[in-house]
N, C-alpha and C positions, 0 to 999 in steps of 0.2 A: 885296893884299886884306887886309884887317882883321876882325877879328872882335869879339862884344862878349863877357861870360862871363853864362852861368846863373848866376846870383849862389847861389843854395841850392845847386844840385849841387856847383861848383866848391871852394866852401870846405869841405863837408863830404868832400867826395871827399881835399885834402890834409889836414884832419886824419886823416879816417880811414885814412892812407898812411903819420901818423906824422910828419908835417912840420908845420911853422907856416910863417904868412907872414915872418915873419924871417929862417928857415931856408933859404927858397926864393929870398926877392930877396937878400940876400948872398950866395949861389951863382950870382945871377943878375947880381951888380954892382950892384943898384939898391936905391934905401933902401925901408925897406918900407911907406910912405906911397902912394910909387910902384904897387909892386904892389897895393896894398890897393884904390886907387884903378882901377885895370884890372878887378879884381875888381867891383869896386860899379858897374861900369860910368860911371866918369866919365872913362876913358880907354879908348881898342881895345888890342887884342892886338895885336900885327905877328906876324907867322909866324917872326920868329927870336925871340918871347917864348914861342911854344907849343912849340917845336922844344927851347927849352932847360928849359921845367918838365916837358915829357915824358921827356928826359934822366933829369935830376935826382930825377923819382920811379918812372923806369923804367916809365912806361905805353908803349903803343903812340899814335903822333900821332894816327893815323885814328879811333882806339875815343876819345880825349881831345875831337876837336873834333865829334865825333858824339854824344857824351854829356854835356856838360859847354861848351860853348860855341853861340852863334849866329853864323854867318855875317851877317855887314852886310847884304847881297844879300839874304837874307828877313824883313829884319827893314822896309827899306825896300819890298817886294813886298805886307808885311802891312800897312802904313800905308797903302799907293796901294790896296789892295785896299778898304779898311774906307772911304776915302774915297767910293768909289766908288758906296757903296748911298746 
């Protein structure tokens, strides 16, 4: 499963933790293009991207992708939905 990010939550959420995107994909191995990029949604998450920034800023996973992320599955749910009418 993949996921896409809340673009406004997510990035406000790591600065206000204290971290930058620098700080977070060099912990994470990836250049921070990379991550910026997942952020802006021009790429998904994979579940060992959200496993390792919840690490790294010691959130809980489940409060991270409930607040701060959309599941793929409703985002496609809401397009077939809007289709629809």
């Amino acid at each position: 499963m993949s996921f896409y990010a809340n673009y406004y939550a997510s990035s406000l959420f790591i600065k206000n933790k204290g971290f930058t995107i620098k700080a977070i994909s060099k912990s994470m191995g990836l250049q921070p293009t990379s991550l910026s990029r997942k952020i802006a949604n021009d790429r998904k998450f994979t579940i060992n991207d959200l496993i390792m920034i919840c690490k790294i800023v010691n959130i809980d996973i489940c409060n991270f992708i409930k607040n701060f992320l959309i599941k793929e599955i409703n985002v496609e749910a809401e397009i077939i939905k809007k289709g629809d009418n």
